[in-house]
VOPAGU-2260 file (C-alpha; in pm, 1 decimal, decimal comma):
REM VOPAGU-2260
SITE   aa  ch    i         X         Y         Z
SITE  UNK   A    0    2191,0    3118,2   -4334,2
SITE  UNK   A    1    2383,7    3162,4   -4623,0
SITE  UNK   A    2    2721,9    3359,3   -4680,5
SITE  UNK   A    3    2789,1    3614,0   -4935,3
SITE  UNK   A    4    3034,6    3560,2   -5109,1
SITE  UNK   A    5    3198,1    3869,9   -5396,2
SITE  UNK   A    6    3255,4    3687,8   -5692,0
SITE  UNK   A    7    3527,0    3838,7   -5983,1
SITE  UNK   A    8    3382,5    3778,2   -6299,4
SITE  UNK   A    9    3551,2    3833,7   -6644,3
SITE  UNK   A   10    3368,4    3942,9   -6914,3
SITE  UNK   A   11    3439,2    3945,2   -7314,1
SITE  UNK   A   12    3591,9    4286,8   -7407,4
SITE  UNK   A   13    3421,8    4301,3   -7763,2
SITE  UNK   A   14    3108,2    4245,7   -7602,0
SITE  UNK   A   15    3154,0    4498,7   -7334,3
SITE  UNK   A   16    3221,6    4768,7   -7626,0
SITE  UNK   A   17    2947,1    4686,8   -7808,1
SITE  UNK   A   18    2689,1    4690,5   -7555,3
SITE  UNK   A   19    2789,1    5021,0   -7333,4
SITE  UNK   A   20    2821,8    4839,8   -7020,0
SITE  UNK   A   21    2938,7    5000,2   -6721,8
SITE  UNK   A   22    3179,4    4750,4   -6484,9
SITE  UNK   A   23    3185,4    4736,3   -6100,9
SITE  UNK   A   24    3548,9    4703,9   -5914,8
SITE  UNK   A   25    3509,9    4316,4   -5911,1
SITE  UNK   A   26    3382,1    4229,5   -6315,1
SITE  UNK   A   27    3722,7    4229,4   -6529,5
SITE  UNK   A   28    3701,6    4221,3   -6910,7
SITE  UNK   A   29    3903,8    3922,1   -7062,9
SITE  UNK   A   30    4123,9    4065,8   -7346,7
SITE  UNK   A   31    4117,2    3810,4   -7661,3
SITE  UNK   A   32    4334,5    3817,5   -7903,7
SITE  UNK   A   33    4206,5    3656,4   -8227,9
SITE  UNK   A   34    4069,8    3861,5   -8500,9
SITE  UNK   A   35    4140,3    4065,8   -8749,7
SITE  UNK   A   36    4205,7    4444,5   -8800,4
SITE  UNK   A   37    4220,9    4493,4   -8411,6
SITE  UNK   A   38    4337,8    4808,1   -8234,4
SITE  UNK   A   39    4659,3    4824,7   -8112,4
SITE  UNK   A   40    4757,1    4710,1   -7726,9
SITE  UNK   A   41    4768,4    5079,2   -7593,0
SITE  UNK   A   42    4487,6    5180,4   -7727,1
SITE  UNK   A   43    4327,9    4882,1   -7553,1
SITE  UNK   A   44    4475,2    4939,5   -7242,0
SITE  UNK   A   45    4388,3    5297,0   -7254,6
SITE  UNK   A   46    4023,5    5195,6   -7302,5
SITE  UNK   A   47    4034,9    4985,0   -7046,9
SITE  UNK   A   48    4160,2    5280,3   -6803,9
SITE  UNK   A   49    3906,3    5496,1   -6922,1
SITE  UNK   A   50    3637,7    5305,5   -6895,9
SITE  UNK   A   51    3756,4    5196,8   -6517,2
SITE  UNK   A   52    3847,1    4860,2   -6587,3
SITE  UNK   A   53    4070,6    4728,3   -6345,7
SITE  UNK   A   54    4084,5    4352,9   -6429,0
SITE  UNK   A   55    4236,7    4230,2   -6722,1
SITE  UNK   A   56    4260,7    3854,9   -6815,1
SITE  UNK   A   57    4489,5    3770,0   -7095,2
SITE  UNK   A   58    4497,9    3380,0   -7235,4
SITE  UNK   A   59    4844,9    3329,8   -7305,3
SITE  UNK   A   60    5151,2    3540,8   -7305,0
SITE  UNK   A   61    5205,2    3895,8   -7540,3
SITE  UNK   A   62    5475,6    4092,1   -7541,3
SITE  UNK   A   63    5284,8    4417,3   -7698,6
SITE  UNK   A   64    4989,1    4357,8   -7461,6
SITE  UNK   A   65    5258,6    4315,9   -7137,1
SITE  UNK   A   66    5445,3    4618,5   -7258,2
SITE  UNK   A   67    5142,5    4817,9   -7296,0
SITE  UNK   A   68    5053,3    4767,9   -6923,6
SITE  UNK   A   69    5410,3    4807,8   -6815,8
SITE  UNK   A   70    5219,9    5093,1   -6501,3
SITE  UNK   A   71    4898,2    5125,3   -6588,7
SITE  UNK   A   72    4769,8    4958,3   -6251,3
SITE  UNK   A   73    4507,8    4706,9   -6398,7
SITE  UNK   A   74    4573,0    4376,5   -6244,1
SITE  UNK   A   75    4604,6    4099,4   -6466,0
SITE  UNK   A   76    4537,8    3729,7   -6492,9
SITE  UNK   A   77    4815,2    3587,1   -6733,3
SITE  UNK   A   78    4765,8    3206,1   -6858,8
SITE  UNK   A   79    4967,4    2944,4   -7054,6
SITE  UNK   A   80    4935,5    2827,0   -7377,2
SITE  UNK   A   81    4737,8    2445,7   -7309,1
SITE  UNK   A   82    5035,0    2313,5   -7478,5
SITE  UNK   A   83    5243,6    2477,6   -7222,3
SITE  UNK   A   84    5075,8    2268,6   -6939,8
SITE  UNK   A   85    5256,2    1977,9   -6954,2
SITE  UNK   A   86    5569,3    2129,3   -6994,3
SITE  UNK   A   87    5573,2    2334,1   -6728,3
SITE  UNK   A   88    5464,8    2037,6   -6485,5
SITE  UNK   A   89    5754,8    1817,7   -6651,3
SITE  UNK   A   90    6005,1    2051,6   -6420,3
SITE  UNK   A   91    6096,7    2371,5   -6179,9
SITE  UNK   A   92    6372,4    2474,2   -6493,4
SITE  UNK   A   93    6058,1    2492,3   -6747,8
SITE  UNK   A   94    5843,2    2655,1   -6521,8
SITE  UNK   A   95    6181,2    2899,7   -6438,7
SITE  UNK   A   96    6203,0    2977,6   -6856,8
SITE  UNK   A   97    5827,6    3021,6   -6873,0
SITE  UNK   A   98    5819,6    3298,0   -6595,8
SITE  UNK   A   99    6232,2    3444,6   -6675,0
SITE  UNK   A  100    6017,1    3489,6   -7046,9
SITE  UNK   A  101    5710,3    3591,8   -7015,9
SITE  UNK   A  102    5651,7    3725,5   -6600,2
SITE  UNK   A  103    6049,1    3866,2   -6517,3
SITE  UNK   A  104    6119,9    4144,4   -6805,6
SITE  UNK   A  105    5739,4    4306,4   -6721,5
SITE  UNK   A  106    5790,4    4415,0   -6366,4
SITE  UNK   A  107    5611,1    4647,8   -6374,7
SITE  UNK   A  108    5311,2    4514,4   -6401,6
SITE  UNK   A  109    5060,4    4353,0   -6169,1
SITE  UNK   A  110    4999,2    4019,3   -6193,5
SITE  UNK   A  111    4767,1    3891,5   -5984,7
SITE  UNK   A  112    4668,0    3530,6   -6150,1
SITE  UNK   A  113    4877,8    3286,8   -6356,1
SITE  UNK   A  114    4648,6    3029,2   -6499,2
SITE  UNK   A  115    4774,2    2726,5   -6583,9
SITE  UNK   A  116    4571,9    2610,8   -6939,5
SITE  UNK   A  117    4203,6    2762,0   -7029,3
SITE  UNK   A  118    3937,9    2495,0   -6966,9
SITE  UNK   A  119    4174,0    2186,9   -6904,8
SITE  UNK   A  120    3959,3    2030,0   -6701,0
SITE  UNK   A  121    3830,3    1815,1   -6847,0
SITE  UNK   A  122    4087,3    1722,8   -7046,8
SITE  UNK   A  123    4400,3    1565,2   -7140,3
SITE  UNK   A  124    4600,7    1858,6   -6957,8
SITE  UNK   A  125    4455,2    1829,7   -6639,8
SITE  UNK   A  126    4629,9    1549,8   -6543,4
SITE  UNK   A  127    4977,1    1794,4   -6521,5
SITE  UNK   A  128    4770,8    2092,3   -6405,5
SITE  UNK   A  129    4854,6    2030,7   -6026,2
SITE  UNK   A  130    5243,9    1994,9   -6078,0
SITE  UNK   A  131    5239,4    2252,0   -6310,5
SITE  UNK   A  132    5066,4    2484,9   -6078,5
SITE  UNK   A  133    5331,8    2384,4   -5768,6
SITE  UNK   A  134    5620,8    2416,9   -6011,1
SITE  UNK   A  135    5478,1    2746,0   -6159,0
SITE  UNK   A  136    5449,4    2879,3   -5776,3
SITE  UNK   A  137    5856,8    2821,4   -5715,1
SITE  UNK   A  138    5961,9    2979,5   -5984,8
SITE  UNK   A  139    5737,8    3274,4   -5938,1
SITE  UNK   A  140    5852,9    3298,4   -5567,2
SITE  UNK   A  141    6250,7    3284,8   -5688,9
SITE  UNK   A  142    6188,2    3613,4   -5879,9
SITE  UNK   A  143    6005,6    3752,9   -5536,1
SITE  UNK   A  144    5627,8    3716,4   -5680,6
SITE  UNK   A  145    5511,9    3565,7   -5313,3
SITE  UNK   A  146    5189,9    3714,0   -5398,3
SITE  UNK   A  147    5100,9    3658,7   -5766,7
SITE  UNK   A  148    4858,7    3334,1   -5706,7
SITE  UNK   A  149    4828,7    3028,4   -5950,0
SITE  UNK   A  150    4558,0    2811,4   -6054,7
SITE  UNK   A  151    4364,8    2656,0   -6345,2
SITE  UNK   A  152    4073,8    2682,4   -6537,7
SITE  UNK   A  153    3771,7    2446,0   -6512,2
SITE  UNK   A  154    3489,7    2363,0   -6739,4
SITE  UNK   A  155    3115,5    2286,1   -6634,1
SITE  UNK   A  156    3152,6    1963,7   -6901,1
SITE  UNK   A  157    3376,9    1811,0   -6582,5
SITE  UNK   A  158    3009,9    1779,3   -6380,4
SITE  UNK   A  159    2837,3    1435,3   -6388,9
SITE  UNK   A  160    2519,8    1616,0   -6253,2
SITE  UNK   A  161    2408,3    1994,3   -6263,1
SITE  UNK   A  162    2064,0    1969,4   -6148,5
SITE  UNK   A  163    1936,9    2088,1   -5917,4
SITE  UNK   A  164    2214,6    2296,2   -5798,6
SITE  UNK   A  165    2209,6    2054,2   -5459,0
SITE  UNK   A  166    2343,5    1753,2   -5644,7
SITE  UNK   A  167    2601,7    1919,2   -5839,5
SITE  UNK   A  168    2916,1    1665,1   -5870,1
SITE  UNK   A  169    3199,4    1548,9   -6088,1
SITE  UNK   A  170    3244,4    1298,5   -6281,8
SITE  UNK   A  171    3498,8    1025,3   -6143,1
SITE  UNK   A  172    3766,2    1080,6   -6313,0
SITE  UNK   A  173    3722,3    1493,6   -6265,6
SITE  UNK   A  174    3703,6    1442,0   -5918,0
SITE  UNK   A  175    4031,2    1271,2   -5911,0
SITE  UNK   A  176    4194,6    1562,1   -6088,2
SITE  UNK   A  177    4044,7    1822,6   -5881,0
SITE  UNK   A  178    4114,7    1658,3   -5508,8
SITE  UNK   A  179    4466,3    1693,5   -5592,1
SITE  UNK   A  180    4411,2    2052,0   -5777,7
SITE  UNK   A  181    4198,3    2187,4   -5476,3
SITE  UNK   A  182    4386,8    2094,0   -5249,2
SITE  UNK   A  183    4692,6    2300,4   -5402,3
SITE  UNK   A  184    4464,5    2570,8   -5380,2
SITE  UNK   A  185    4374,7    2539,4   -5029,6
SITE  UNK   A  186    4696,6    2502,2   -4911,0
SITE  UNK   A  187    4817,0    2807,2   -5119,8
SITE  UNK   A  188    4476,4    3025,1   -5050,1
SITE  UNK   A  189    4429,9    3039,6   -5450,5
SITE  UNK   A  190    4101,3    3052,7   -5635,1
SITE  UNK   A  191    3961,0    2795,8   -5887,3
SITE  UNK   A  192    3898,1    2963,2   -6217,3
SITE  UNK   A  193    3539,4    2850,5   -6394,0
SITE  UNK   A  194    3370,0    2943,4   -6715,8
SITE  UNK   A  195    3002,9    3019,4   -6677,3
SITE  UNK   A  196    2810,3    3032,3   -7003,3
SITE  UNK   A  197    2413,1    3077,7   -6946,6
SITE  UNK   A  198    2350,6    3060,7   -7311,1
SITE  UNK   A  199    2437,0    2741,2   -7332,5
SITE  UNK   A  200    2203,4    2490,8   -7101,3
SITE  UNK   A  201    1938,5    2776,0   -7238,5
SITE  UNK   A  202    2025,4    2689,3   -7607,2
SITE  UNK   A  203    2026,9    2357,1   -7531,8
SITE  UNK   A  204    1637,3    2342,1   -7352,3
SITE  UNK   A  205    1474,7    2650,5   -7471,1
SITE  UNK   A  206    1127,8    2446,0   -7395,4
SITE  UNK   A  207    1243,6    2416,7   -7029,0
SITE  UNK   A  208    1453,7    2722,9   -6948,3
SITE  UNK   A  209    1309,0    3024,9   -6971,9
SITE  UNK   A  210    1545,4    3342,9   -7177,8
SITE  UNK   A  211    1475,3    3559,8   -6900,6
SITE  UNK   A  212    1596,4    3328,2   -6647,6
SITE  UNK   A  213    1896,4    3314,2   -6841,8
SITE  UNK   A  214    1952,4    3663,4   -6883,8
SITE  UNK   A  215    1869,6    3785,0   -6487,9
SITE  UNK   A  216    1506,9    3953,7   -6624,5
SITE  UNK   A  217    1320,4    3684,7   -6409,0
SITE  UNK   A  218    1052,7    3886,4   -6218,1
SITE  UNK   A  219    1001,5    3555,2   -5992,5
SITE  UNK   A  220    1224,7    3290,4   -5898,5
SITE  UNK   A  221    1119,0    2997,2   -6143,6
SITE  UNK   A  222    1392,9    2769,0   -5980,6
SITE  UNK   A  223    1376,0    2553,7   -5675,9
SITE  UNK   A  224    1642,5    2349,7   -5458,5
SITE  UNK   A  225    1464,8    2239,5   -5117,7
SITE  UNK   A  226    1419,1    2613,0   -4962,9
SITE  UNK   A  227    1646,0    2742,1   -5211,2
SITE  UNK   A  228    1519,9    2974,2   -5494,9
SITE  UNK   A  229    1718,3    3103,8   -5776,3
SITE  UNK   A  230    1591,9    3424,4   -6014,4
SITE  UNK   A  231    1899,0    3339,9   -6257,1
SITE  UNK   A  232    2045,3    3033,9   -6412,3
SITE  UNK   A  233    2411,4    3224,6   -6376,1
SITE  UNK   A  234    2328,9    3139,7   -5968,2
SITE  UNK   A  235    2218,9    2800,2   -6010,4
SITE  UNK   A  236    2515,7    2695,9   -6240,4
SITE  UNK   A  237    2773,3    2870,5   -5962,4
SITE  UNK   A  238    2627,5    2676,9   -5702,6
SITE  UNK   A  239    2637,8    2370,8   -5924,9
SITE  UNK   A  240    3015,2    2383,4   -5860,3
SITE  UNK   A  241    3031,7    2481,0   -5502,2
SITE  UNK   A  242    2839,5    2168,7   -5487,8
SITE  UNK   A  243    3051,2    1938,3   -5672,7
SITE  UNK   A  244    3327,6    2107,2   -5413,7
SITE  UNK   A  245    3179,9    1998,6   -5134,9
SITE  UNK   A  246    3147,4    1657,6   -5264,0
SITE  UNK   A  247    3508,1    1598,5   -5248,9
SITE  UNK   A  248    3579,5    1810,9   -4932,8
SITE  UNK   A  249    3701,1    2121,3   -5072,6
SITE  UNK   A  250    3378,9    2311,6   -5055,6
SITE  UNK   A  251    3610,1    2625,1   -4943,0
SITE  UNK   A  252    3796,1    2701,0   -5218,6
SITE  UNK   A  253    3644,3    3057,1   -5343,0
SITE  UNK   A  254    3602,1    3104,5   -5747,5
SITE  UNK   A  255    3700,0    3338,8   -6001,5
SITE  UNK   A  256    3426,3    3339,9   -6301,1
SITE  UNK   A  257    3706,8    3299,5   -6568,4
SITE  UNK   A  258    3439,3    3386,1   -6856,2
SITE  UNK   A  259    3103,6    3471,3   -6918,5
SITE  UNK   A  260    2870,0    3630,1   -7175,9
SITE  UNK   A  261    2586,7    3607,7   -7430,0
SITE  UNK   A  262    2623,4    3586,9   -7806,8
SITE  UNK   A  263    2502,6    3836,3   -8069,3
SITE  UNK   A  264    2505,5    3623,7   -8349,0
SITE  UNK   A  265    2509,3    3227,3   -8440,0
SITE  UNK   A  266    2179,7    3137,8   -8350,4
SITE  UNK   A  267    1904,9    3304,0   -8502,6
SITE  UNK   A  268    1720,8    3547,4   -8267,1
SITE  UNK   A  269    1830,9    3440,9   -7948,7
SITE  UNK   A  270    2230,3    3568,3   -8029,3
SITE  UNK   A  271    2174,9    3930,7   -8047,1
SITE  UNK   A  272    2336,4    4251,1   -7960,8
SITE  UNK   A  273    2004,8    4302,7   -7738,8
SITE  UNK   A  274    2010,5    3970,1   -7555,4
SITE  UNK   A  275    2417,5    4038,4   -7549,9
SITE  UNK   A  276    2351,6    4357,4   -7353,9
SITE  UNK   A  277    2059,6    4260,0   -7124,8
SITE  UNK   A  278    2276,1    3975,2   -7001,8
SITE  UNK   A  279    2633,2    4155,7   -6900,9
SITE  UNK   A  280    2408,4    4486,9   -6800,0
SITE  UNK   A  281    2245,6    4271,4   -6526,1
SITE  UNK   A  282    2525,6    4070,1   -6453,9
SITE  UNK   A  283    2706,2    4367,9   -6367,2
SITE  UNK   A  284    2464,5    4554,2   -6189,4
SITE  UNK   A  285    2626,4    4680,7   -5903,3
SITE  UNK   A  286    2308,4    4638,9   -5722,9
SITE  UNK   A  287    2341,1    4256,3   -5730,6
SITE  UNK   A  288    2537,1    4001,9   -5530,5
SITE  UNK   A  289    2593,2    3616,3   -5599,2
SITE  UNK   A  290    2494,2    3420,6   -5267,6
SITE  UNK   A  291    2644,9    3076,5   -5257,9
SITE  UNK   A  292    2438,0    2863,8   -5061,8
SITE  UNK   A  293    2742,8    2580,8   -4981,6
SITE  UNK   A  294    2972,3    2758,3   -4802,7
């Protein structure tokens, strides 16, 4: 019998404005920051408290945005700059200046995730995320942050198979990353951070995958894994990782959906504001829990 398992999922904050979407306690909005003509950091933040929002991923380091959450309660998930990666692995003294900079003067608010990179793995940073993540933890823990955890962000291009769900795997040199990375998060009970796009294996195979597979509207369950079904691609791809997990022993470290959404524009009539609201209205239903089938 399969566990449940409560997954957190971050969402795109323009999208979630534009589509009217109410959140559950676990779905956090991720808070970008390129664009033009945006509103300022408090009035974001005060949005964010008003519309319940209570998890708030940032990609790299602000001081208006950290300022404007200086007590507001929302916990965050701070990362580094990809650049930053490396650096931060070369040594506990650059890790020390990254956190004395950008974690120590904001005290006052909650971190609850530093992520090392956004979607370095695959990638040239992954290679220093796991001694950037163990030299990120010391320094956090010198300025008493025992309980702010640290990991990375992952990619679903890092899988040499994604189908069906039951031979999900990475690709050698992946796996070799992610023994050591997983095993940091074991040891430090830390989740692995993964970005879960739908839209694209749909954009990819419209002839094969059906939109409302993609966007949780399936009536039936059109996908099969031995006795497994799956009414939603957003399912299937999740257990596509557990899967590649379990392949290299580490089939319980828990994830944190680092992004997801649908597009309303870019390609033709399948990026809409309708399409964009169908899938984060289902995806958040509160109705709804993800089942992972490998742990």
């Amino acid at each position: 019998m399969a566990s449940l398992r409560n997954l957190s999922i971050f969402l795109t904050l323009a999208l979630i404005l534009a589509t009217q979407v109410a959140l559950s306690t676990s779905i956090g909005v991720n808070y970008g920051r390129n664009g033009d003509n945006l509103p300022s950091p408090q009035n974001v933040i005060s949005l964010y408290k008003k519309c319940g929002i209570k998890l708030l991923r940032l990609f790299e380091p602000n001081p208006d945005v950290l300022e404007a959450l200086k007590g507001s309660g929302i916990e965050v998930s701070l990362g580094t700059r990809n650049d930053d990666v490396k650096v931060i692995a070369s040594s506990v003294s650059a890790a020390n200046q990254w956190v004395n900079t950008n974690i120590a003067p904001y005290s006052q608010v909650n971190f609850t995730w530093i992520v090392l990179g956004n979607e370095i793995i695959p990638g040239a940073e992954g290679a220093f995320a796991t001694q950037a993540m163990q030299n990120m933890k010391e320094a956090l823990i010198s300025i008493g942050l025992t309980n702010t955890k640290v990991t990375t962000s992952f990619f679903l291009a890092g899988l040499a198979s994604s189908y069906p769900p039951s031979a999900g795997a990475f690709t050698d040199e992946v796996a070799e990353v992610m023994k050591d990375v997983t095993a940091f998060l074991l040891q430090n009970d830390a989740p692995l951070m993964a970005n879960v796009y739908p839209y694209f294996p749909y954009a990819s195979n419209p002839a094969d995958i059906k939109l409302d597979y993609a966007l949780f509207q399936s009536k039936v369950a059109p996908a099969t894994d031995g006795n497994l079904k799956y009414d939603n691609l957003f399912d299937a791809m999740v257990d596509v990782v557990y899967s590649a997990l379990e392949k290299i022993d580490a089939g319980n470290v828990s994830l944190v959906i680092g992004e997801t959404s649908w597009p309303t524009a870019g390609n033709g009539a399948i990026t809409n504001t309708e399409n964009a609201k169908a899938y984060n209205s289902n995806q958040t239903d509160p109705t709804s829990s993800y089942q992972n089938h490998y742990n």
